[in-house]
NULO-652371 format. One record per atom (N, C-alpha, C): y, x, z; atom name; residue in one letter. Coordinates in Angstrom, 3 decimals. Atoms other than C-alpha are relative to their C-alpha. Example, Ala and Ser with C-alpha at 12.3 -4.5 7.8 and 13.67 -1.06 7.14 Angstrom:
// residues 2
> -1.190|0.890|0.000|N|A
> -4.500|12.300|7.800|CA|A
> 1.200|0.900|0.000|C|A
> -1.190|-0.820|-0.060|N|S
> -1.060|13.670|7.140|CA|S
> 1.090|-0.770|0.730|C|S
***
This chain:
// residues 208
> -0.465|0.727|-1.177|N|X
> -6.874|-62.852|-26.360|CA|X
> 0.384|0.950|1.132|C|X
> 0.310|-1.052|-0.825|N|X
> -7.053|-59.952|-24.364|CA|X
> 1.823|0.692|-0.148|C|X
> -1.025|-0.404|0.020|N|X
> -3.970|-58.503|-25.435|CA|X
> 1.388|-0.920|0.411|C|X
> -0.904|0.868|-0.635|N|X
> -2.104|-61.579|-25.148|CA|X
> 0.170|-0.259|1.467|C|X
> -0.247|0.067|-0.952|N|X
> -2.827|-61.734|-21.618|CA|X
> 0.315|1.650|0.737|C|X
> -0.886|-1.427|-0.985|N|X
> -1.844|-57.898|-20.559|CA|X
> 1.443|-0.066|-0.780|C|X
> -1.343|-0.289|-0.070|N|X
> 1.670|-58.700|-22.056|CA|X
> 0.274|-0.661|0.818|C|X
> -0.173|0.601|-0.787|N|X
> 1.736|-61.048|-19.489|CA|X
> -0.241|0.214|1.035|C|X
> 0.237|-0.491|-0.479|N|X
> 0.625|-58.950|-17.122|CA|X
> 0.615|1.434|0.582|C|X
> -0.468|-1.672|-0.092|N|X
> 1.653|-55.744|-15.260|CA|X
> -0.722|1.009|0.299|C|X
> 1.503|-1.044|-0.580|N|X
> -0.235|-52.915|-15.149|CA|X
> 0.256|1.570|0.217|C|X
> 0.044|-0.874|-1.264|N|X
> -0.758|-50.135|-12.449|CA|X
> -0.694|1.028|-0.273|C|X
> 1.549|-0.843|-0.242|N|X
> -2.863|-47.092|-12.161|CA|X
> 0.633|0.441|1.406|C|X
> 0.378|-0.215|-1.660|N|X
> -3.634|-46.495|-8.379|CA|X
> -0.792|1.098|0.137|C|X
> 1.154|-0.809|-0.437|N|X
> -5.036|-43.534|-7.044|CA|X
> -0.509|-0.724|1.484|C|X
> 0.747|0.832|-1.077|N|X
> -7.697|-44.732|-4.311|CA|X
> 0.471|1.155|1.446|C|X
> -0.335|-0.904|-1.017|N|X
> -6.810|-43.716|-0.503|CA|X
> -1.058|1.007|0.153|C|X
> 1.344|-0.415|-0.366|N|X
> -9.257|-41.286|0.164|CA|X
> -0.773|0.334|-1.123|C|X
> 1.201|-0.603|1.406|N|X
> -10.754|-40.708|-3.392|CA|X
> 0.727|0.372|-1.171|C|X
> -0.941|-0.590|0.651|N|X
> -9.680|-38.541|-5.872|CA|X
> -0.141|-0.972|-1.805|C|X
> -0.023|1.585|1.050|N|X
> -10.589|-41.619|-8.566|CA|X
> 1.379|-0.992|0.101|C|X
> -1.073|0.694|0.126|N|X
> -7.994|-43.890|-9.789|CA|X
> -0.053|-1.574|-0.802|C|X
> 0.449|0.919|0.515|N|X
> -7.996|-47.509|-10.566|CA|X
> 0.831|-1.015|-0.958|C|X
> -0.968|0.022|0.542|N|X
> -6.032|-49.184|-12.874|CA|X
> 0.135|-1.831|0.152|C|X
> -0.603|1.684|0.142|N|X
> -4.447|-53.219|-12.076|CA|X
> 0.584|-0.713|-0.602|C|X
> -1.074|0.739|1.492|N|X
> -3.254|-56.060|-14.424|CA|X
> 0.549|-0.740|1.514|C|X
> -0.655|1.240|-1.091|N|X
> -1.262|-58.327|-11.927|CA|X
> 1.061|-1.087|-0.662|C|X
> -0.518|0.591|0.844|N|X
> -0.563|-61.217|-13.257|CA|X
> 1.568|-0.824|0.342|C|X
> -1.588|0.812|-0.945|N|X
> 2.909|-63.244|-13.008|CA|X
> 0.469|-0.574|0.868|C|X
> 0.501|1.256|-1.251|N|X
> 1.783|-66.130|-11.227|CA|X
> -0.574|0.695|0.842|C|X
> 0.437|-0.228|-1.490|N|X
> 0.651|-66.313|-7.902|CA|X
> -1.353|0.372|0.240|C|X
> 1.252|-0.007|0.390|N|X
> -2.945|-64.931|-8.377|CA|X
> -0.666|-0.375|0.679|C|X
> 0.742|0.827|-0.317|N|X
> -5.882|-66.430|-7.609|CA|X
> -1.182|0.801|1.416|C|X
> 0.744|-0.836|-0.609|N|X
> -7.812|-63.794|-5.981|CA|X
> -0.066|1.605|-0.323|C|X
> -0.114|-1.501|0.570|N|X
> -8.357|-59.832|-6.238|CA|X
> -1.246|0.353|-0.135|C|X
> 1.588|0.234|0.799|N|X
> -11.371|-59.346|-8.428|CA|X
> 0.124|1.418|-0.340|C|X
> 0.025|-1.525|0.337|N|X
> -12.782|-55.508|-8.400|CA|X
> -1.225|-0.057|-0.509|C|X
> 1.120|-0.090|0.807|N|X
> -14.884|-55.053|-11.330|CA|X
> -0.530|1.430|-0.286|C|X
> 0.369|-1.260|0.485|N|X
> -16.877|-51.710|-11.554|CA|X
> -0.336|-0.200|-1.345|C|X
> -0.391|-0.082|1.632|N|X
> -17.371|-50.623|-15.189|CA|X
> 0.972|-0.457|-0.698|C|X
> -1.298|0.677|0.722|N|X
> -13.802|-51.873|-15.650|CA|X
> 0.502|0.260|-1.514|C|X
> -0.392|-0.410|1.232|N|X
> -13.292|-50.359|-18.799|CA|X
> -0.776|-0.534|-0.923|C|X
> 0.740|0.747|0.845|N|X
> -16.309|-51.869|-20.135|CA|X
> 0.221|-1.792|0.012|C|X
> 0.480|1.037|-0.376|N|X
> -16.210|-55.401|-18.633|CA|X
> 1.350|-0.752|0.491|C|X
> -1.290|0.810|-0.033|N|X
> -12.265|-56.240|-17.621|CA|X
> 0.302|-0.622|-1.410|C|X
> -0.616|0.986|1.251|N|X
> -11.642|-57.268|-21.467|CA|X
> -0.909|-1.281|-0.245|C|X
> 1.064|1.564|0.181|N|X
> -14.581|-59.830|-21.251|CA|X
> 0.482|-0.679|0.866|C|X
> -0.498|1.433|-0.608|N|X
> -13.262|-61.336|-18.519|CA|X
> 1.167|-0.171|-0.093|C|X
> -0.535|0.798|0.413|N|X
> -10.378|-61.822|-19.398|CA|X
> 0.097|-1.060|-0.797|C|X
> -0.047|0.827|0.640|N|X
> -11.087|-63.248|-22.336|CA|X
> -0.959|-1.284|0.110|C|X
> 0.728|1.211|-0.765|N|X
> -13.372|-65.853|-20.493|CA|X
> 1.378|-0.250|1.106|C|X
> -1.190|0.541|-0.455|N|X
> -10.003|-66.345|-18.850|CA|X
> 0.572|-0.892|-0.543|C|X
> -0.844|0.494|1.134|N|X
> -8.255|-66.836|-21.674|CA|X
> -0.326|-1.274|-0.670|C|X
> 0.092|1.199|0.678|N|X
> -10.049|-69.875|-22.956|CA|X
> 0.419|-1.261|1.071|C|X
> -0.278|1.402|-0.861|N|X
> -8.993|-72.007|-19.780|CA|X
> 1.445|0.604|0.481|C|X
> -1.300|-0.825|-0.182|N|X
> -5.035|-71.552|-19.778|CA|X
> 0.823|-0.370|1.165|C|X
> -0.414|0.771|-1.114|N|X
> -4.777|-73.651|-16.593|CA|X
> -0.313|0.895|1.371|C|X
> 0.984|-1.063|-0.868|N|X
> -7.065|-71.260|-14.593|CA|X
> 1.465|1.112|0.452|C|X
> -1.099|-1.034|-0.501|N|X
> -4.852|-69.156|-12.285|CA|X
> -0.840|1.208|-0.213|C|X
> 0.436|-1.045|0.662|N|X
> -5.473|-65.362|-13.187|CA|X
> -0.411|0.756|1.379|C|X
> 0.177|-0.816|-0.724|N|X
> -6.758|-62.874|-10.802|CA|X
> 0.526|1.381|0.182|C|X
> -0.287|-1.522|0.136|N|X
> -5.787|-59.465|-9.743|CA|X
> -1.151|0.504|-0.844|C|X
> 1.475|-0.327|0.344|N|X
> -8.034|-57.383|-11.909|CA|X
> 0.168|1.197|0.271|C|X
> -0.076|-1.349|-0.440|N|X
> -9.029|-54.401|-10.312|CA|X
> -1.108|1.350|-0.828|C|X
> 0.792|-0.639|0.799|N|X
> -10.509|-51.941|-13.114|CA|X
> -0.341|0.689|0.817|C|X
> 0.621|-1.509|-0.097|N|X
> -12.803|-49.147|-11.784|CA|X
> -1.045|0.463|-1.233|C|X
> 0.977|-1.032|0.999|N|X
> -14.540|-46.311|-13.988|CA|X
> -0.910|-0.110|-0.277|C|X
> 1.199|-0.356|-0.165|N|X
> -17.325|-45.817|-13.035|CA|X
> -0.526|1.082|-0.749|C|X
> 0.547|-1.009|0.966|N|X
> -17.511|-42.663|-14.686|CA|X
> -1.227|0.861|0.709|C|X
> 0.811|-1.008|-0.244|N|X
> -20.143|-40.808|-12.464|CA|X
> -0.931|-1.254|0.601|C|X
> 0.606|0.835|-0.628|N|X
> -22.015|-44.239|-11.760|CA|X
> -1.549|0.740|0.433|C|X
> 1.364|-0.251|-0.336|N|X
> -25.723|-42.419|-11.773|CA|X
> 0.033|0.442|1.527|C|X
> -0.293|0.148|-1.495|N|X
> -24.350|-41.806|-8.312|CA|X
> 0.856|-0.605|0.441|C|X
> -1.031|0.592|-0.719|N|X
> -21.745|-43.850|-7.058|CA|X
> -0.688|-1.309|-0.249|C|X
> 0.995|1.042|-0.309|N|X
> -24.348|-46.835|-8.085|CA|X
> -0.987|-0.263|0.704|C|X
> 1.014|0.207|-1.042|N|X
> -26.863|-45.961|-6.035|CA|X
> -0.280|0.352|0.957|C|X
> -0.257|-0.290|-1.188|N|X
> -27.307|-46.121|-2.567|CA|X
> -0.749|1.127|0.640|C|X
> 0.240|-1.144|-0.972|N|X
> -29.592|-43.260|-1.758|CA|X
> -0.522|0.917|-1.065|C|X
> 0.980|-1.155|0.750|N|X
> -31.389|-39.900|-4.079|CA|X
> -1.202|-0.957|-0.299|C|X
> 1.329|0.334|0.275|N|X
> -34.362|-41.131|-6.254|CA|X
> -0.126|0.398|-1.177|C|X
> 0.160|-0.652|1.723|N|X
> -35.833|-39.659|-9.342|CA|X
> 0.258|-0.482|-0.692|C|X
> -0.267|0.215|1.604|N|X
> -35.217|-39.641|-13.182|CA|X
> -1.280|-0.885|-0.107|C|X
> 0.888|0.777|0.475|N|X
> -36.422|-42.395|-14.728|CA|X
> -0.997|0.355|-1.024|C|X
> 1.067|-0.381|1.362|N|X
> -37.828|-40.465|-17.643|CA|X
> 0.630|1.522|0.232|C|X
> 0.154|-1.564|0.120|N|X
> -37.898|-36.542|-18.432|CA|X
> 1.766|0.210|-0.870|C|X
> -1.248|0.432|0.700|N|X
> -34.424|-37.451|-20.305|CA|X
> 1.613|-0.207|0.840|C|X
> -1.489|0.813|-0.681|N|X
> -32.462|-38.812|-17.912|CA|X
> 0.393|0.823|1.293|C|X
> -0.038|-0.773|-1.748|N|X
> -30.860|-37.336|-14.697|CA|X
> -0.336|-0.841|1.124|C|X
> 0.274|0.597|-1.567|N|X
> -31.659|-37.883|-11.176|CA|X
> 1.015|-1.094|0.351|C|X
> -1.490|1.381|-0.389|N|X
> -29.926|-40.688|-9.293|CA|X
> 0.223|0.965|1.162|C|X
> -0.207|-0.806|-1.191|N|X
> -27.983|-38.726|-6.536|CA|X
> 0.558|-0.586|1.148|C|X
> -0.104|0.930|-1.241|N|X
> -27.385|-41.735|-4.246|CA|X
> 1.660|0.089|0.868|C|X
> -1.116|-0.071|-1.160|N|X
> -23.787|-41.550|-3.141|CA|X
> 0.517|-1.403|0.123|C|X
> -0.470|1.507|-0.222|N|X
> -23.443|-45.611|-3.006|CA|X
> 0.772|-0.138|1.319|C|X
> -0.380|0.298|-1.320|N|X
> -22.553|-45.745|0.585|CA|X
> 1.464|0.391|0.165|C|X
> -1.000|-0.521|-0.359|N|X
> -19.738|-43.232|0.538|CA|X
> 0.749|-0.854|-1.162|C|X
> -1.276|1.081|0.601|N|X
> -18.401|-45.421|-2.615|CA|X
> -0.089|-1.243|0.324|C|X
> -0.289|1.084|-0.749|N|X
> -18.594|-48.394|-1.036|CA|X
> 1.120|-0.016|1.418|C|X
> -1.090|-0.610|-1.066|N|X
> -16.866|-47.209|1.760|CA|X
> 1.274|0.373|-0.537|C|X
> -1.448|-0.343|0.823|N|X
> -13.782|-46.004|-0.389|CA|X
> 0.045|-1.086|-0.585|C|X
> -0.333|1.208|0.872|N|X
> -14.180|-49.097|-2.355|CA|X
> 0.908|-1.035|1.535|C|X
> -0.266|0.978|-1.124|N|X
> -13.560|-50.951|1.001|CA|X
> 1.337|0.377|0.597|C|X
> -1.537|-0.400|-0.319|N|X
> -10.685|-48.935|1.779|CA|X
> 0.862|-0.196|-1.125|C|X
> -1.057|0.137|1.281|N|X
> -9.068|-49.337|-1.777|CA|X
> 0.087|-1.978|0.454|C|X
> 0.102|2.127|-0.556|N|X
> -10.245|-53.679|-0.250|CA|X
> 1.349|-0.136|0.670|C|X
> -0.958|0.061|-0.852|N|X
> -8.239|-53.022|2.680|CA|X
> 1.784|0.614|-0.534|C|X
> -1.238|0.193|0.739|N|X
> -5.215|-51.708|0.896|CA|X
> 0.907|-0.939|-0.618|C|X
> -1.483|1.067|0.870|N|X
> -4.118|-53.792|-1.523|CA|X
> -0.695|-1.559|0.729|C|X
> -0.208|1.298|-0.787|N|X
> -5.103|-56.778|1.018|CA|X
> 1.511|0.290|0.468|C|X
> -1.040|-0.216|-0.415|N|X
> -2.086|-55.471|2.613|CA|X
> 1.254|-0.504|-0.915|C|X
> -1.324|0.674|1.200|N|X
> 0.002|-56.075|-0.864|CA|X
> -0.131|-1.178|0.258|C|X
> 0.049|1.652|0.284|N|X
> -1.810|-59.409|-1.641|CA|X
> -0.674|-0.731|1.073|C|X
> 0.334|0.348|-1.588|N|X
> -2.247|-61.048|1.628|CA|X
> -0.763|-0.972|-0.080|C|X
> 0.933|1.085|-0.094|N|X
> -4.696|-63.729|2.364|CA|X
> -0.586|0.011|-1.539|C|X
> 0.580|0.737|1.110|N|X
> -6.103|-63.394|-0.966|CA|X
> -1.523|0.239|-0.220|C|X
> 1.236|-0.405|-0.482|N|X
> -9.936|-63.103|-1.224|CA|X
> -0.435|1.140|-0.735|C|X
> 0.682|-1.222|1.055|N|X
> -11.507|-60.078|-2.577|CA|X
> -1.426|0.434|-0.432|C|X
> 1.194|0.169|0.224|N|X
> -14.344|-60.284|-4.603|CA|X
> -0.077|1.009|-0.752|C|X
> 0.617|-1.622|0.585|N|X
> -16.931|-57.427|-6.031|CA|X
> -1.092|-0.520|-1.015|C|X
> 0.952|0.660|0.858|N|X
> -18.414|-58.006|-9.678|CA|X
> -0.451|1.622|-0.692|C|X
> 1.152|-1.455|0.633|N|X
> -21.023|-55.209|-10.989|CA|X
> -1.292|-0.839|-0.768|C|X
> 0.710|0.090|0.730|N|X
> -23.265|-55.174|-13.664|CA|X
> -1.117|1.330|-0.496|C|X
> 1.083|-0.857|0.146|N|X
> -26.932|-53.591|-13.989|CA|X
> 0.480|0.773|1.700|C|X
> -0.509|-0.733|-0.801|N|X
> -26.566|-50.171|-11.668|CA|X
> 0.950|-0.787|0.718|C|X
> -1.296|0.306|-1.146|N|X
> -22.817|-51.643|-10.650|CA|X
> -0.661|-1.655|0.817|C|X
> -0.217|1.030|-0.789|N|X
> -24.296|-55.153|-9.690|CA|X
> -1.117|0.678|1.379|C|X
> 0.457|-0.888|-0.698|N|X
> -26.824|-53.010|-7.528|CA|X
> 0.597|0.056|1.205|C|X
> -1.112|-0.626|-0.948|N|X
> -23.839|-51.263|-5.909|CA|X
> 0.364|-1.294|1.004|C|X
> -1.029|1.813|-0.273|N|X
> -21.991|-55.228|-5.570|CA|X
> -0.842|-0.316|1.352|C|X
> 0.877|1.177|-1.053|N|X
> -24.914|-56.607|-3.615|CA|X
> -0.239|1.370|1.379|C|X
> -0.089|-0.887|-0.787|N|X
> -25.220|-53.207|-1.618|CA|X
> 0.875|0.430|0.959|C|X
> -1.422|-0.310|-0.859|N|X
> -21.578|-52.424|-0.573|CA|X
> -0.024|-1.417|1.325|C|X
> 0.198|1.269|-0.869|N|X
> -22.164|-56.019|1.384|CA|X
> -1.002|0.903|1.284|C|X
> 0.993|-0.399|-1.042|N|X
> -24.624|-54.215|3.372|CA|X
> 0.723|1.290|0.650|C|X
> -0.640|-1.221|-0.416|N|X
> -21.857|-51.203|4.346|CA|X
> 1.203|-0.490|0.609|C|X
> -0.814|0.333|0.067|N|X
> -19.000|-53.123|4.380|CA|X
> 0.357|-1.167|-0.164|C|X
> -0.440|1.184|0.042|N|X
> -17.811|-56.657|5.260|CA|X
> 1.307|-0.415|-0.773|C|X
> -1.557|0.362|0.378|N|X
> -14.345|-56.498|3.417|CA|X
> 0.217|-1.058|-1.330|C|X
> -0.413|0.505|1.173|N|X
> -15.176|-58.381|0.229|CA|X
> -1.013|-1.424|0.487|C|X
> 0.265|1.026|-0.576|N|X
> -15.837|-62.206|0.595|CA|X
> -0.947|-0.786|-1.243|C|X
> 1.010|0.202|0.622|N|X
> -17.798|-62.550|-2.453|CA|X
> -0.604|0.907|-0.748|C|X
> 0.695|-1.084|1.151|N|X
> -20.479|-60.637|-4.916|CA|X
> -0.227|-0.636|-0.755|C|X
> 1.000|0.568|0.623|N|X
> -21.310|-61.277|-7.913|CA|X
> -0.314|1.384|-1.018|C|X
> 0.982|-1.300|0.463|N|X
> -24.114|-59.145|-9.551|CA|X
> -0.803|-0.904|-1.381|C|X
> 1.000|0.178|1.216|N|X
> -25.324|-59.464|-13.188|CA|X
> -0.770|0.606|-0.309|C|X
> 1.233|-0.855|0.098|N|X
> -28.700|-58.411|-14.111|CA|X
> 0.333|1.361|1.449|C|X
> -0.010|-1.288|-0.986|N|X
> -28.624|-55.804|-10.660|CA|X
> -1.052|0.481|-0.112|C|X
> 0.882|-0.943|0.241|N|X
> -30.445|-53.094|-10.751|CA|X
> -1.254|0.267|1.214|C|X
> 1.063|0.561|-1.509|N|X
> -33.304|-54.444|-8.022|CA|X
> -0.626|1.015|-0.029|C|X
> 1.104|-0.721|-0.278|N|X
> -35.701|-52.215|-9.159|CA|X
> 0.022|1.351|0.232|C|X
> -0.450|-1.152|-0.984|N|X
> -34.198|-49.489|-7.417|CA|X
> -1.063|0.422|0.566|C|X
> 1.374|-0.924|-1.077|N|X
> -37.264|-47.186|-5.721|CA|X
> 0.734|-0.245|1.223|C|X
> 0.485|0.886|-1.055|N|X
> -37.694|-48.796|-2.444|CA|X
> 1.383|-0.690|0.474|C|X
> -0.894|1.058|0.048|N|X
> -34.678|-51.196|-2.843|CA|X
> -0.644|-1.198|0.894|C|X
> 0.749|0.801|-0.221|N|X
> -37.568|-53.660|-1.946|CA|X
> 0.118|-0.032|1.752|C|X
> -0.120|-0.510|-1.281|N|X
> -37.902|-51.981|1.852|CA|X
> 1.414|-0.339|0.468|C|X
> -1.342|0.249|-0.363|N|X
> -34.004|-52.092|2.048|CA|X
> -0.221|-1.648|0.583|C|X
> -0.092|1.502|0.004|N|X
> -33.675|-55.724|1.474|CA|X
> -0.452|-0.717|1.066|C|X
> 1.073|0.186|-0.814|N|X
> -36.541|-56.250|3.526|CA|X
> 0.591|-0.432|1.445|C|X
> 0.209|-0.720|-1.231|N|X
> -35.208|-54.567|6.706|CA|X
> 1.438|-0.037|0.503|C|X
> -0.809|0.289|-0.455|N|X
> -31.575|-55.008|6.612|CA|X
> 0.751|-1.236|-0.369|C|X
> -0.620|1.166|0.029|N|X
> -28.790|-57.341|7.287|CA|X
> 1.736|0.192|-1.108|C|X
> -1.745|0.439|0.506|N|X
> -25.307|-57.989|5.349|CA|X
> 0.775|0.416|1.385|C|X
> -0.945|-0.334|-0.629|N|X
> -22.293|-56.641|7.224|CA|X
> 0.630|-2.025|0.710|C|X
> -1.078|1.150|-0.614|N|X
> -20.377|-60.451|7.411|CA|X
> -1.338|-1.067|-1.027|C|X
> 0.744|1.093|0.490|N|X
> -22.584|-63.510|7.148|CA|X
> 0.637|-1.112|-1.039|C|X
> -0.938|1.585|0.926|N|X
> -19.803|-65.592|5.333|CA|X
> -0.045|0.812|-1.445|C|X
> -0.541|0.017|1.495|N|X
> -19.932|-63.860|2.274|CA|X
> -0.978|-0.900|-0.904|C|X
> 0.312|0.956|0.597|N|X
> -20.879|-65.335|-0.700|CA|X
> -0.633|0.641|-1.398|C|X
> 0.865|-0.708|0.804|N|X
> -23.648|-64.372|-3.340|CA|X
> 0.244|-0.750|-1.545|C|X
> 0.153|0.876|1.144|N|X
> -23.663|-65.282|-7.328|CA|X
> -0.845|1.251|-0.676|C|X
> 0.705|-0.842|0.431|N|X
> -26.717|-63.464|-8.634|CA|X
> -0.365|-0.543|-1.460|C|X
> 0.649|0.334|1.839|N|X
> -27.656|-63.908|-12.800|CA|X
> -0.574|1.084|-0.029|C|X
> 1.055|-1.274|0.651|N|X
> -30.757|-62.398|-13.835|CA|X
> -0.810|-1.022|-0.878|C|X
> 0.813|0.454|0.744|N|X
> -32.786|-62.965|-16.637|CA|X
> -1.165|-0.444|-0.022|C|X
> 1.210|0.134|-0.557|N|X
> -36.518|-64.209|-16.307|CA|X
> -0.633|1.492|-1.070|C|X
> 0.868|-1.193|1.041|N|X
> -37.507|-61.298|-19.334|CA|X
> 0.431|1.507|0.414|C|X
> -0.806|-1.491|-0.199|N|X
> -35.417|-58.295|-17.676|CA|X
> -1.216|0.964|0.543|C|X
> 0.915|-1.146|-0.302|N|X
> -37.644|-55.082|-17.444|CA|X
> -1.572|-0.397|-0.783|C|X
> 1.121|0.333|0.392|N|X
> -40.361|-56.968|-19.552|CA|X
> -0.171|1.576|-1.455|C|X
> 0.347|-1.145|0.459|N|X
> -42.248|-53.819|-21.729|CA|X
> 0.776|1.114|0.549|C|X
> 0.061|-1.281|-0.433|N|X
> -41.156|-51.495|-19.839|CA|X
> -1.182|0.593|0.605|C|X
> 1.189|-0.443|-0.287|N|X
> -43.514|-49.114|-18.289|CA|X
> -0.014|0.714|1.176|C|X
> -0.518|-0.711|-0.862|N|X
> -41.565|-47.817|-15.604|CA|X
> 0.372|-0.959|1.098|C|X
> -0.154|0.716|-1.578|N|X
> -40.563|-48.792|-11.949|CA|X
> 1.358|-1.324|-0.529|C|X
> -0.824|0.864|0.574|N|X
> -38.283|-51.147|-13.993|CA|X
> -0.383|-1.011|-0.262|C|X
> 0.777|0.721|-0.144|N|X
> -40.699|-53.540|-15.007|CA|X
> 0.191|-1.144|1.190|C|X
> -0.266|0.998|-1.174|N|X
> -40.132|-54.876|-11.602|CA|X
> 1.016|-0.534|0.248|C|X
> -0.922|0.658|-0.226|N|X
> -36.996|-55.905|-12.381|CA|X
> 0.400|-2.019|0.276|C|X
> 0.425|1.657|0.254|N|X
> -37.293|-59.599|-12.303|CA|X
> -0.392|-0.498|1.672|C|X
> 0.351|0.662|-1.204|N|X
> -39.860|-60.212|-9.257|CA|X
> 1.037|0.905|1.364|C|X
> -0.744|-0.522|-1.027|N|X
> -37.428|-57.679|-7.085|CA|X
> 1.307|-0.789|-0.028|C|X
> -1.412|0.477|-0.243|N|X
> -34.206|-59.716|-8.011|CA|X
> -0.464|-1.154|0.634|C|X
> 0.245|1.164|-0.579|N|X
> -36.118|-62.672|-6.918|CA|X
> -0.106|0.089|1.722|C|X
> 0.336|-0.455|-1.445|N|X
> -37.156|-60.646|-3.681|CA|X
> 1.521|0.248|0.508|C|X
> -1.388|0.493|-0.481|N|X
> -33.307|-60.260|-3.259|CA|X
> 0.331|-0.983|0.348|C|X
> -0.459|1.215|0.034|N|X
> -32.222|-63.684|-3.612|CA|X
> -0.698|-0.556|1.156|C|X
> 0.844|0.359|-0.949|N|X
> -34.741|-64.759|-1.130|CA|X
> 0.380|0.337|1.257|C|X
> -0.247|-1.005|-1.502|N|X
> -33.906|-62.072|1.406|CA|X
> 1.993|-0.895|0.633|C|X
> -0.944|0.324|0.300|N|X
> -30.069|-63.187|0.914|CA|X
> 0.133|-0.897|0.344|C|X
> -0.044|1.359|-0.823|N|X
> -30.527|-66.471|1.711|CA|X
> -0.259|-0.078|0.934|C|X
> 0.455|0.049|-1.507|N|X
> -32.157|-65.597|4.545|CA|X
> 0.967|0.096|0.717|C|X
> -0.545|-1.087|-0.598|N|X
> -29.290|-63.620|5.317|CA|X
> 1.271|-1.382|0.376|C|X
> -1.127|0.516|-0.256|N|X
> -26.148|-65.943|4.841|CA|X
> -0.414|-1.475|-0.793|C|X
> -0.021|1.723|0.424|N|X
> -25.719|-70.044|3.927|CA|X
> 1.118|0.021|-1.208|C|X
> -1.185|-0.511|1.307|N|X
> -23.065|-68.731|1.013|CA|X
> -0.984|0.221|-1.247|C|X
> 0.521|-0.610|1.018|N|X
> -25.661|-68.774|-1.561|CA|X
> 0.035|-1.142|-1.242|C|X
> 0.079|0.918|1.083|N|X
> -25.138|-70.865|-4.828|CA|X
> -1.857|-0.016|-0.237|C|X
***
C-alpha cells in the first residue's frame, strides 16, 4: 500500500535551516490535511501510511520523515547515564533539536499555510514529542507512543514545568505492562507515563 501511495505523492529531501540533517517529504496531490513530523521516519512513515491507506477518503498529510540517526541524543533532553555497561550515555541535546525541529515547523508553515503541525515520536522520539512542547509552542499537537517517561528525573521536569502554548493537544498510548521485568530505572515506565498524563492535564484542556 505504501508504494501505491508515494506514486501519488511527491517527494522532497530538505536540508533543515540551521541543521546540517536533512528531511525527506511525501506531499500529497490533494490539498493536505495537516503537516505530520514523524521522528524515526524511516522506521515509522511506511506504517502510517499504510494506516492511511485503508481509509481512501481520509485526506493525506504532509509527511515529514526525520532520521533520527543520532537519537541517543537528539531524544533526550538533558546528559544521563548508560542504561547498562553496553550501552552509551544519553548526551541530552533534546532542546537544541527541538529548537531546529521548530524552525524546520516554522518553515514549511510558510509553504503550507494555515495547516496544523503535528509531532509523532515513538519510545525515546515520543519522549522528545511531549518535550519539544515544553521548548517550543510551534506544533499544535503531540502524539507520543510508549514515551520514554522513565527518563532520570523526567519525573522533576514534569513536575516543575509548564508547556510553551496551552492549546496544544496531547494523544499519549502507553501500555499498562511497559518496563514490567525490567530491573532498571525503566521499570518505572508505566507509573511515570501516568505521572505525565496527569501533569498535562493539569497543564492544558487539549487532552483526549
Amino acid at each position: 500500500e505504501k508504494s501505491k501511495l508515494v506514486k501519488n505523492m511527491k517527494k522532497e529531501t530538505l536540508k533543515w535551516p540551521g541543521s546540517t540533517e536533512k528531511a525527506e517529504l511525501y506531499i500529497p496531490a490533494q490539498d493536505p490535511s495537516c503537516i505530520l513530523f514523524v521522528l524515526d521516519g524511516d522506521r515509522f512513515v511506511p506504517q502510517l501510511m499504510s494506516l492511511w491507506s485503508e481509509n481512501t477518503e481520509t485526506r493525506l498529510p504532509v509527511f515529514v520523515s526525520l532520521s533520527g540517526k543520532n537519537r541517543l541524543a537528539e531524544y533526550t533532553p538533558w546528559p544521563a547515564e548508560a542504561l547498562t555497561d553496553h550501552t552509551p550515555a544519553f548526551s541530552g541535546e533534546g532542546k537544541a533539536y527541538a529548537l531546529a525541529l521548530s524552525r524546520l515547523a516554522i518553515f514549511l508553515a510558510a509553504r503550507f499555510p494555515q495547516k496544523e503541525q503535528v509531532l509523532f515520536g515513538y519510545s525515546l522520539g515520543g519522549l522528545e514529542a511531549v518535550y519539544a512542547s515544553f521548548v517550543s509552542g510551534v506544533f499544535q499537537r503531540i502524539i507520543s507512543i510508549s514515551g520514554s517517561f522513565w527518563f532520570p528525573s523526567w519525573d522533576d521536569f514534569i513536575c516543575n514545568h509548564h508547556p510553551i502554548c496551552k492549546d496544544t493537544s496531547y494523544l499519549m498510548l502507553c501500555g499498562r505492562n511497559e518496563g514490567i521485568g525490567k530491573t532498571n530505572i525503566q521499570a518505572e515506565a508505566f507509573p511515570r507515563a501516568q505521572l505525565t498524563h496527569r501533569m498535562l492535564c493539569n497543564y492544558t484542556e487539549n487532552f483526549p
